[in-house]
C-alpha positions, 0 to 999 in steps of 0.5 A: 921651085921659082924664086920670083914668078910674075904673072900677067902683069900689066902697068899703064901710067896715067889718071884713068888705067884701069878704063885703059887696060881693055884696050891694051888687051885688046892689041891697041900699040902703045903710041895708039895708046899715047895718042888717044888717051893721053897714057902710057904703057909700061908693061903689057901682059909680062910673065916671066919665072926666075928659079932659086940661084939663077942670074936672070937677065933682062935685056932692052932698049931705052924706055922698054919697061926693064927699069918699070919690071924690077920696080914691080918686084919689091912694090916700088910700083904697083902693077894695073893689073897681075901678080908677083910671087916671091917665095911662094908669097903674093906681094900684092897682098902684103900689107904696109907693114909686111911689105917694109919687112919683106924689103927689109929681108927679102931683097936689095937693090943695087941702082945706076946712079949709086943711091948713097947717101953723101952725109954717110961715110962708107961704113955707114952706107954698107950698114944702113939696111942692118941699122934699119933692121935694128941690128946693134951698132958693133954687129952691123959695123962687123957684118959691114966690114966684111962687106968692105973686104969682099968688094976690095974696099978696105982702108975705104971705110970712113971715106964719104962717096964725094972721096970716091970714084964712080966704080968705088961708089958703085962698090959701095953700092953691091956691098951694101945690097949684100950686107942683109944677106938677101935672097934676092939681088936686083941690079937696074943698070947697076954697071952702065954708068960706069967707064968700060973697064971698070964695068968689066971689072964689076962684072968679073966681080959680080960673077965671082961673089954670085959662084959664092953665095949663090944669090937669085940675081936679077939683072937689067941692062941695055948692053948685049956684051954685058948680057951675054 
């Protein structure tokens, strides 16, 4: 059974997308689209279907949608025009207060620029999503250093993300996905920031908590060696 479906999904950004989305269909080029009326085109009919436990990579150039489609699936943006099914749920349908507790649980996000929050120590930026669940103060630090450990940051913890290196923080930033217990990881550009050998190690360190929990990643990136 798919994890994640997402079906005929069209996103245009503009004034007016609704009155463009018939020349999209139609096969008008994204530049004749720019050109004439001003908007642009991020998705154009994508459908894709992710299984439970697979890392799904999705690879592109600069500006091709991949950082338009991840956002889609947690409703950070709305599509003109589709669907997003997760666990057998149409996302489109959820209402604000079910949408808060579908990304309170459901999924994580890991970003390319770390997202951190800089007045928060390392323990506190772990356990963020917990507080926010509500979860009490003494569980969420528990749950959070686990999470320190799995990602090689302990002695770590009460440091602020201005102590740390671009690859500690981005640490930071997996443990911190990690810390909810998702079943869903979403990863935009989460390593491209980063410096070659760090990258690598992420990734190796990636592999191997993903051969543990056996989470439903989906991955973006731009680098072929990365996708591969």
């Amino acid at each position: 059974m798919a994890k994640i479906e997402v079906k005929n999904v069209y996103k245009i950004f503009g004034t007016d997308p609704i009155d463009i989305l018939p020349q999209v269909k139609e096969g008008a080029t994204k530049e004749q689209i720019l050109e004439d009326t001003g908007h642009t085109v991020g998705l154009d009919n994508v459908s894709i279907s992710v299984e439970e436990g697979e890392t799904f990579v999705c690879m592109g150039l600069s500006g091709s949608g991949k950082s338009t489609l991840i956002r889609h699936l947690n409703r950070l943006i709305d599509p003109t025009e589709g669907e997003i099914i997760v666990n057998d749920t149409n996302v489109m349908q959820l209402s604000e207060k079910e949408l808060i507790e579908f990304r309170k649980h459901e999924m994580s996000m890991v970003f390319q620029r770390f997202g951190l929050f800089p007045h928060k120590t390392v323990m506190q930026n772990i356990a963020y999503g917990l507080e926010i669940q509500g979860m009490e103060l003494n569980e969420r630090n528990k749950i959070a250093m686990v999470q320190i450990e799995s990602v090689g940051l302990q002695g770590f913890e009460n440091q602020y993300p201005s102590q740390l290196s671009g690859g500690m923080q981005q640490r930071v930033g997996l443990a911190r996905a990690l810390a909810t217990n998702p079943g869903i990881l979403l990863m935009d550009e989460a390593f491209s920031a980063l410096d070659p050998l760090i990258r690598s190690d992420m990734q190796k360190q990636l592999l191997e908590l993903q051969s543990e929990l056996k989470k439903t990643i989906f991955f973006i990136t731009h680098d072929l060696d990365e996708s591969l």
